[in-house]
LONULO-215351 format. One record per residue (C-alpha): x, y, z. Coordinates in nm, 2 decimals, always signed. Layout:
// LONULO-215351
       xx       yy       zz
        X        Y        Z
...
END
This chain:
// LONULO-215351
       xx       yy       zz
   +15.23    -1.05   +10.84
   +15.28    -0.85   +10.51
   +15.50    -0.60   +10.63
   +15.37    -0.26   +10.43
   +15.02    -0.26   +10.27
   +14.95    +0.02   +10.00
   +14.59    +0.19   +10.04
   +14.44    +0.11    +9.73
   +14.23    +0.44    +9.82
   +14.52    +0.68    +9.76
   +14.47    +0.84    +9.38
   +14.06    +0.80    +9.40
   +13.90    +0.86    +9.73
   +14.16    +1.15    +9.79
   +14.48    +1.28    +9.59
   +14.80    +1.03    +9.51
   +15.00    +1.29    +9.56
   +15.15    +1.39    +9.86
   +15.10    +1.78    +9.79
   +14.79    +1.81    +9.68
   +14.67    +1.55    +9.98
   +14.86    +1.80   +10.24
   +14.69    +2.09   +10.10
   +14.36    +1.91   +10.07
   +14.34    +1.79   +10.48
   +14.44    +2.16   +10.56
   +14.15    +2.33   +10.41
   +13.91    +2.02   +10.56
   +14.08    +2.15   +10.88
   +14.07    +2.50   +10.82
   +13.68    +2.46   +10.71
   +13.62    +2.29   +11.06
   +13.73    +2.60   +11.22
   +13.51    +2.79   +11.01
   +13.23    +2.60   +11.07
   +13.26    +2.51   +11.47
   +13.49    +2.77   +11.61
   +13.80    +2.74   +11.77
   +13.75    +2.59   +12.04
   +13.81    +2.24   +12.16
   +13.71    +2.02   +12.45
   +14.00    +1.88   +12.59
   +14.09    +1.50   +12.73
   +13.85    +1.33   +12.51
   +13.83    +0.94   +12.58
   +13.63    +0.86   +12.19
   +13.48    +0.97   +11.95
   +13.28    +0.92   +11.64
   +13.37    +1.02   +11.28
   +13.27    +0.95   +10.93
   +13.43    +0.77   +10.63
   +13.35    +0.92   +10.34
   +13.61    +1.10   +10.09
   +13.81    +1.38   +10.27
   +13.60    +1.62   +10.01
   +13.29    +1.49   +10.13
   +13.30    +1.45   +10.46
   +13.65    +1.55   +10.53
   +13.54    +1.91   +10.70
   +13.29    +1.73   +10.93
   +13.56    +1.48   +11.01
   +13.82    +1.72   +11.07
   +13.66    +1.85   +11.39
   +13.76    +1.50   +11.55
   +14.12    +1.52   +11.38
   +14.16    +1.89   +11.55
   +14.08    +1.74   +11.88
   +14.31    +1.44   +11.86
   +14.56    +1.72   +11.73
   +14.53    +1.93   +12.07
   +14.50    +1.62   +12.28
   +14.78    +1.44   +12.11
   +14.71    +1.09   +12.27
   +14.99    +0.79   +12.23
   +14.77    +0.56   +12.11
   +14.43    +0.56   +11.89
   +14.24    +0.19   +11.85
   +14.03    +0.26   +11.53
   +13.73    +0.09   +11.49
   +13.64    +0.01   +11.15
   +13.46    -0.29   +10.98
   +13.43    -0.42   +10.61
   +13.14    -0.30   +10.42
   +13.07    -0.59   +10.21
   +13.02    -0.78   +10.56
   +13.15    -1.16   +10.59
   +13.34    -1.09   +10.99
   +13.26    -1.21   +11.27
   +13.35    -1.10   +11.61
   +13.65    -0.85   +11.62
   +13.97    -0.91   +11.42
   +14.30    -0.71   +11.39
   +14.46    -0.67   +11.01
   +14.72    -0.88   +10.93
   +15.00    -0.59   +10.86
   +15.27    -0.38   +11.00
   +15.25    -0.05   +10.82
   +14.99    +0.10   +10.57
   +15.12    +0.32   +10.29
   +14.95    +0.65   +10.19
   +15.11    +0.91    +9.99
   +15.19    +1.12   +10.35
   +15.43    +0.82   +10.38
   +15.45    +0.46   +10.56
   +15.25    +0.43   +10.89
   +15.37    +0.23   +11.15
   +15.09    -0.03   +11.26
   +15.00    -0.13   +11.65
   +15.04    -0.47   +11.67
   +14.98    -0.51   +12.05
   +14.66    -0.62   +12.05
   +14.69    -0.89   +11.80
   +14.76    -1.13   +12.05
   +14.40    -1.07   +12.22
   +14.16    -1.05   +11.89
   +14.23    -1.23   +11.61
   +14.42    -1.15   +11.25
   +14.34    -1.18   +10.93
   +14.45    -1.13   +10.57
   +14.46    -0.75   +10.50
   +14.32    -0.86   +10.13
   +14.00    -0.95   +10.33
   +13.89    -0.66   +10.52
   +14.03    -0.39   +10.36
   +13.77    -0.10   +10.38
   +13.75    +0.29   +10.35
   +13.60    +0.27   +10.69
   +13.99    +0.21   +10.81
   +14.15    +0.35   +10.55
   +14.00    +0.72   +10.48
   +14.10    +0.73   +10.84
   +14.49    +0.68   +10.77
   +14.56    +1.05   +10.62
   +14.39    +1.24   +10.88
   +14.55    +1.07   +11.16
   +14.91    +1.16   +10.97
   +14.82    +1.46   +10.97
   +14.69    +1.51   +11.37
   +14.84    +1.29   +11.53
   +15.21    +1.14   +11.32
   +15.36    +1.01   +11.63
   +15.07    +0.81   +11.79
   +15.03    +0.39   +11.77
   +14.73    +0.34   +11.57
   +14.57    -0.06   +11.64
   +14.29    -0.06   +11.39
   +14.06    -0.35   +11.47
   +13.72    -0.47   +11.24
   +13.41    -0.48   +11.41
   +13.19    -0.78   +11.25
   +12.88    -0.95   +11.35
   +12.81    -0.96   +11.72
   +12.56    -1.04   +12.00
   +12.53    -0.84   +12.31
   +12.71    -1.11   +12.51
   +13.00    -1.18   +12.25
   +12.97    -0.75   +12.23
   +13.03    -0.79   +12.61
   +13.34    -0.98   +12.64
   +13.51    -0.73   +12.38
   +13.43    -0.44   +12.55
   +13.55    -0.55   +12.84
   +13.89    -0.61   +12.71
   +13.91    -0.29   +12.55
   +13.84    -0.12   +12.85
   +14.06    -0.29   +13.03
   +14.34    -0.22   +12.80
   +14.26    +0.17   +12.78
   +14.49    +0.39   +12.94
   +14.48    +0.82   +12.92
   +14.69    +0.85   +12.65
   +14.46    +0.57   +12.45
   +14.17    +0.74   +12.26
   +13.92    +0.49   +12.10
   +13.77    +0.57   +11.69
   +13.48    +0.47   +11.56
   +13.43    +0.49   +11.18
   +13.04    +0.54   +11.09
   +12.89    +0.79   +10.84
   +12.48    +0.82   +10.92
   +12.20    +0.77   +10.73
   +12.24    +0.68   +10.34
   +11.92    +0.86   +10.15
   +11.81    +0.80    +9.82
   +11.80    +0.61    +9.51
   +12.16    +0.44    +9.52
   +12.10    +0.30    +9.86
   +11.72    +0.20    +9.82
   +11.63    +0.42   +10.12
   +11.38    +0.65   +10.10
   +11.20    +0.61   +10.46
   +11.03    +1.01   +10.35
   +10.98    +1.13   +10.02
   +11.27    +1.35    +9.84
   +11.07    +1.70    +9.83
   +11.16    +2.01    +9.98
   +11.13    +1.93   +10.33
   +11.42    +1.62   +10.31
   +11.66    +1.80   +10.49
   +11.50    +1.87   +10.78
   +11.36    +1.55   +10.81
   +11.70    +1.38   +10.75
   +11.83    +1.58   +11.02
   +11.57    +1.49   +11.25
   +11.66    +1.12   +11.17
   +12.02    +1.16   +11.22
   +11.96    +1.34   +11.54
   +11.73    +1.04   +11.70
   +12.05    +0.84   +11.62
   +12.27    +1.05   +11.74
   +12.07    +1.10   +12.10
   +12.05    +0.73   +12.13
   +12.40    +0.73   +12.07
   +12.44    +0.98   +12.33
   +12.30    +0.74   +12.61
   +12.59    +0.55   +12.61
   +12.35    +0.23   +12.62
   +12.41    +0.00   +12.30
   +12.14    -0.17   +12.32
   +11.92    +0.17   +12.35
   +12.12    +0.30   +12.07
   +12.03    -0.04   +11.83
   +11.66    -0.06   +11.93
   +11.65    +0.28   +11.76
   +11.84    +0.22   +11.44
   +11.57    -0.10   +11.44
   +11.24    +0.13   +11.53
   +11.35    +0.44   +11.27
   +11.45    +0.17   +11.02
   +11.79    +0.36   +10.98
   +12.11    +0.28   +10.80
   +12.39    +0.37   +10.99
   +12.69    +0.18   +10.84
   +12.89    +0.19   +11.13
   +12.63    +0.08   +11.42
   +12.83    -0.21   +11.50
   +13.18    +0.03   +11.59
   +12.99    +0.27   +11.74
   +12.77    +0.00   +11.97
   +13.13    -0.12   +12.06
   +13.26    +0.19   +12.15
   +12.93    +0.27   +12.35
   +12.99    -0.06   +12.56
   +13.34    +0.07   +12.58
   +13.25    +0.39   +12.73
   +12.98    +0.23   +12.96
   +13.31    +0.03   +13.15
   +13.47    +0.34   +13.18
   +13.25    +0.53   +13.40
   +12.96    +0.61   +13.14
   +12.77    +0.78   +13.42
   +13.04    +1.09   +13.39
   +13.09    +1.06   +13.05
   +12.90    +1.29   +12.83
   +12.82    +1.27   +12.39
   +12.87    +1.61   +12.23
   +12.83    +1.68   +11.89
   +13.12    +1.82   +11.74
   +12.95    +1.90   +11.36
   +12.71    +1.76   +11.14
   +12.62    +1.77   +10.79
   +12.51    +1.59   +10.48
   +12.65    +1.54   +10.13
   +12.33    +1.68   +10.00
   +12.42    +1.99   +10.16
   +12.74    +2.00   +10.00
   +12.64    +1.90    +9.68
   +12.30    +2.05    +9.67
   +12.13    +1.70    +9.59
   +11.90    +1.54    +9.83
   +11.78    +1.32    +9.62
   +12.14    +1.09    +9.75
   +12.26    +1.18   +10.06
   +12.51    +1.06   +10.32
   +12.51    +1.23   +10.65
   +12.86    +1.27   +10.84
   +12.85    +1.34   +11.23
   +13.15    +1.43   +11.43
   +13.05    +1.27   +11.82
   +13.31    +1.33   +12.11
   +13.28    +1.12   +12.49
   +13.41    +1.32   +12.74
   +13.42    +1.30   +13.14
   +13.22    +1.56   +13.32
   +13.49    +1.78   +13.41
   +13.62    +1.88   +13.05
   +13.31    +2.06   +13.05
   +13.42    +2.33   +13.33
   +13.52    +2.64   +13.29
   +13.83    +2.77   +13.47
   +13.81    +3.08   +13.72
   +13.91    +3.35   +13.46
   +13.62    +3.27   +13.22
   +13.35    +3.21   +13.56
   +13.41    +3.58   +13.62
   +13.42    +3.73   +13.27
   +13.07    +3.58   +13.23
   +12.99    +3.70   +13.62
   +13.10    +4.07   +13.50
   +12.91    +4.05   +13.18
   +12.58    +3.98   +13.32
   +12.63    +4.23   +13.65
   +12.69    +4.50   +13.40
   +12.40    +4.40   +13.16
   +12.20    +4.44   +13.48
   +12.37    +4.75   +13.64
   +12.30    +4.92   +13.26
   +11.93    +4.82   +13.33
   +11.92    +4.94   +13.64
   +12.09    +5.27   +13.63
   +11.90    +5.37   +13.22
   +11.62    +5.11   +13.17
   +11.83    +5.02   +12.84
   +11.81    +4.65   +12.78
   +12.15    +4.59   +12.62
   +12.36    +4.33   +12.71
   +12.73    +4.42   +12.79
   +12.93    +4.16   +12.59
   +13.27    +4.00   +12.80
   +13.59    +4.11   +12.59
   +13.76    +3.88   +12.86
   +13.84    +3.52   +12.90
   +13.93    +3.25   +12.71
   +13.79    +3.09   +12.40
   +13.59    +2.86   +12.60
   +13.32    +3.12   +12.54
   +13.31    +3.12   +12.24
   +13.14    +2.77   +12.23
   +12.77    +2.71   +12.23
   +12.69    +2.54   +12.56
   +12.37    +2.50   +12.75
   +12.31    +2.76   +12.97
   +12.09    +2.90   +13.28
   +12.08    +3.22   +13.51
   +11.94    +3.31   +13.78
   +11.79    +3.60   +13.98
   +11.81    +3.58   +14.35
   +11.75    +3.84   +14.64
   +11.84    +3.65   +14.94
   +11.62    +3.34   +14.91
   +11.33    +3.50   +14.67
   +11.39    +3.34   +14.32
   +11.34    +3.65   +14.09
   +11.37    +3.49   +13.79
   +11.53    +3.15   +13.59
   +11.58    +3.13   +13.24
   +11.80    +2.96   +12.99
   +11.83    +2.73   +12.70
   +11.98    +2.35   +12.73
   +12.07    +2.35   +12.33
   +12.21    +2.69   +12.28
   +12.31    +2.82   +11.93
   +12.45    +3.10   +12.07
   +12.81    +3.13   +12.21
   +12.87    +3.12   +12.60
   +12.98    +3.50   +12.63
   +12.68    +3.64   +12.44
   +12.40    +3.42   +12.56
   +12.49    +3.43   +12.95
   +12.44    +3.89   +12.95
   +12.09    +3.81   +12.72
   +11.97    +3.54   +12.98
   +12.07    +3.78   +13.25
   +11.83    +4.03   +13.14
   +11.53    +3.79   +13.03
   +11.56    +3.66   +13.36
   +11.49    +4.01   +13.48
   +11.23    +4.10   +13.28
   +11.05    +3.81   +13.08
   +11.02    +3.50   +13.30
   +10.66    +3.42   +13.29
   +10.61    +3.31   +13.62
   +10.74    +3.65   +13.82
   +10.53    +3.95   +13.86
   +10.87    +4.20   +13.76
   +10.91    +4.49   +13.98
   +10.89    +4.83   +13.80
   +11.25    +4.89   +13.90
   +11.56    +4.61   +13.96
   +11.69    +4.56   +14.34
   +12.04    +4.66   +14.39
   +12.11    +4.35   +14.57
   +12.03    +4.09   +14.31
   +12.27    +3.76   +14.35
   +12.32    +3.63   +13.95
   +12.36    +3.27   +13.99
   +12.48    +3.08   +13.64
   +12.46    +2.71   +13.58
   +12.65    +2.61   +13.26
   +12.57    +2.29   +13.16
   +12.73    +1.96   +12.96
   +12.56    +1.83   +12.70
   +12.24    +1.64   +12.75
   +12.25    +1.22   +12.82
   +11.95    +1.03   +12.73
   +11.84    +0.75   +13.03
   +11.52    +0.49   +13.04
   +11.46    +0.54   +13.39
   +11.44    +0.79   +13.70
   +11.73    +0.54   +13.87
   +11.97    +0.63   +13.60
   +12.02    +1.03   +13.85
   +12.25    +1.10   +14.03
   +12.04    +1.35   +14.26
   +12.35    +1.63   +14.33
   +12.48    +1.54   +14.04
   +12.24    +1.57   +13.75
   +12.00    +1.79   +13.62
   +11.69    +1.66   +13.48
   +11.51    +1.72   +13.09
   +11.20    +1.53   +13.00
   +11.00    +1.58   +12.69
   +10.70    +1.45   +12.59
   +10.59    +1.58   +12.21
   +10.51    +1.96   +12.29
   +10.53    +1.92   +12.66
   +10.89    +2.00   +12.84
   +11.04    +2.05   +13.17
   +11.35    +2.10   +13.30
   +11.51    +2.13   +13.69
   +11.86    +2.22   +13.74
   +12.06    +1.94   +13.93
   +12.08    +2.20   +14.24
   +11.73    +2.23   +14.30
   +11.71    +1.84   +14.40
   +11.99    +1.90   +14.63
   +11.83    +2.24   +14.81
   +11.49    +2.03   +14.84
   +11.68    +1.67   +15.00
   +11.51    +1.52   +14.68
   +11.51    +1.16   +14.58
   +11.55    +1.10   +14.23
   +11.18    +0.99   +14.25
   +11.06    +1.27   +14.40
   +11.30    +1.49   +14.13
   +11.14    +1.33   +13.84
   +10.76    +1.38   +13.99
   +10.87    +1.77   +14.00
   +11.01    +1.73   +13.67
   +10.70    +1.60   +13.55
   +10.49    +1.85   +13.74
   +10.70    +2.10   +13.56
   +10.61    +1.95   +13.21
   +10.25    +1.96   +13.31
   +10.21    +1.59   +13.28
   +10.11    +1.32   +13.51
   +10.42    +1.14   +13.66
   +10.34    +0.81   +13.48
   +10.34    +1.04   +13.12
   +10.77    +1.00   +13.17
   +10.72    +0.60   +13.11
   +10.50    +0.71   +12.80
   +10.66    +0.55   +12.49
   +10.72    +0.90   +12.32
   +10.83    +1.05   +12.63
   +11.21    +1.10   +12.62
   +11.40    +1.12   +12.95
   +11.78    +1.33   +12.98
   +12.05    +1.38   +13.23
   +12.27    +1.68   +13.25
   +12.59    +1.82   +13.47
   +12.59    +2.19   +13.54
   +12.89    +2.36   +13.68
   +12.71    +2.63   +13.90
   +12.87    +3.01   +13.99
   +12.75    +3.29   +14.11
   +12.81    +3.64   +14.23
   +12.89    +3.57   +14.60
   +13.17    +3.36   +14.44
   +13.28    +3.65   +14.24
   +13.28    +3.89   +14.55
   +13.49    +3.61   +14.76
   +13.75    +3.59   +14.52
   +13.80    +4.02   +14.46
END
């Protein structure tokens, strides 16, 4: 093995000098905060993140570097590949320690007795490299086993996968290196015209590739890159790491997007654009809120409603408690109940609005503007405020993909939508058949309309509170 390889990216893709680099990653990171909050979810098991120069896409990557910084995992298998193609199957780098100007790296060399090695000289690629700074920076005393992710079929796909996941253990976090869609002249890709509407259309794209990356299901994920004629670079990393996820328990394990943005954004000009997502996997329970935060957003919407009931003033009362959990924008629902009389449900799946403001605003929409309640003239004093806080959304093909108890249910069909929360199937002794019909009845569609080729089926987990709780625990 050559014992230390130099990154031939250090004085072009980001600063040779160790300075200027140190004060470069910390504004990347401090822009991430700026741009997503502070608030992390913890106990990641992978995650996505793009490639490009740390001024490009540095502050979208930096969201992933942040999290690996808080989780501080012991090891980190980076997923990378050669851009100029010519691998096949899955190979490990023939070296010990990469060189930036943060100083030598120490290289993983444990699994190069299960994939095999070859000449640095022959895969070296920003894909890996661009990588090395960041992960100096977040996480200095972690292994780092970058492997190169080449051709593949879904069997030969398989086998690797299989591996991997049997070599992960909770302090391993898995990386793939992928920006999204290259747009414009220098990359002969121009599936829309470049006028004035690019950027939404580009974000569109990126989003389809990102919900199909959400699934967990490579194969799902590929069809669309194929169908939308995208150009992801790093579909072959990211189909790896799906496979990955899918041996780990990809039924609990949820896609959320940490940030997103594209170069033409940055820049200005759309008329070249790479786009940079930052894509975390987590199990089902990093997306809970602990006791202290359940009650702050209990007391919020109780006193929105009180302030209702006692003035007629529709003002929501704002939680100055908890922690910043709230602060992050999270699917939400809440719900009206006296006794067993539903008096209202509303809520949002794709909130842009954090926790601790949404939940009191719900509150009083529920009271007063859900469309299928006739709303009494004055609020009963014995209303139950139920909230269901939910993960992010998981696309599936099929109705026996839910977990009835489990998960909630999302279907959409162009402008048609509906939406049960998981603990409406449990209160009914639903199948997931019979959850998917209601679903479907909800949408206003026929229940074959969910097999429709437009029609797009999700799964969601909602951790589920409410005042009774509240009351139990005073």
């Amino acid at each position: 093995m050559t014992h230390v390889h130099t990154s031939p990216y250090s004085g072009s893709w980001y600063p040779g000098n160790a300075a200027e680099l140190h004060r470069l990653l910390d504004e990347r990171f401090e822009e991430s905060r700026t741009r997503t909050g502070p608030y992390l979810f913890p106990d990641a098991i992978g995650f996505v993140t793009p490639h490009a120069g740390p001024a490009w896409s540095g502050g979208v990557a930096a969201a992933v570097y942040r999290a690996l910084q808080q989780q501080a995992p012991e090891r980190v298998v980076l997923l990378a590949f050669p851009h100029r193609g010519g691998l096949t199957g899955v190979a490990s780098p023939e070296v010990e320690a990469i060189a930036t100007p943060l100083g030598g790296f120490p290289i993983d060399g444990s699994f190069a007795a299960r994939f095999p090695t070859v000449p640095e000289g022959r895969v070296c690629d920003h894909s890996f490299e661009i990588q090395l700074p960041f992960l100096q920076k977040a996480v200095p005393r972690a292994q780092i086993q970058p492997l190169y992710v080449g051709h593949m079929n879904p069997a030969e796909r398989a086998i690797v996968a299989s591996r991997l996941a049997e070599d992960w253990r909770p302090d391993t976090v898995f990386l793939a290196s992928s920006d999204f869609n290259h747009y414009g002249r220098s990359f002969g890709y121009y599936p829309f015209p470049p006028d004035s509407a690019v950027a939404g259309r580009l974000r569109e794209l990126d989003g389809d590739c990102m919900e199909a990356a959400g699934s967990l299901d490579s194969t799902l994920f590929l069809e669309t890159l194929r169908e939308r004629q995208c150009n992801v670079c790093g579909s072959g990393p990211i189909a790896l790491l799906l496979d990955v996820l899918a041996r780990l328990g990809g039924d609990e394990i949820f896609q959320a997007t940490l940030d997103y943005q594209t170069s033409g954004e940055i820049s200005g000009d759309y008329r070249d654009s790479v786009s940079y997502a930052a894509l975390g996997y987590y199990r089902r329970p990093a997306f809970d809120l602990n006791e202290d935060d359940r009650r702050a957003l209990l007391t919020s919407a109780t006193l929105s409603l009180d302030r209702l009931r006692a003035s007629g003033i529709r003002e929501p009362a704002a939680t100055e408690d908890g922690s910043p959990a709230l602060t992050a924008r999270r699917g939400v629902f809440v719900s009206l109940h006296q006794g067993a009389r539903l008096l209202g449900c509303l809520g949002n799946p794709l909130s842009e609005v954090p926790l601790l403001a949404e939940v009191p605003r719900l509150a009083l929409a529920a009271a007063l503007d859900d469309p299928r309640f006739q709303h009494e003239s004055a609020l009963p004093p014995d209303v139950e405020i139920e909230i269901s806080v939910l993960t992010p959304l998981r696309r599936i093909r099929d109705a026996g993909q839910i977990c009835v108890g489990a998960h909630g249910v999302l279907l959409n069909r162009e402008a048609r939508c509906g939406l049960l929360l998981p603990q409406v199937a449990t209160e009914r002794d639903w199948t997931s058949e019979q959850f998917l019909k209601a679903v479907c009845r909800k949408a206003l569609l026929a229940p074959e309309d969910c097999h429709h080729p437009r029609a797009r089926l999700f799964v969601f987990g909602a951790q589920v509170f409410s005042t009774p709780d509240l009351r139990a625990r005073s």
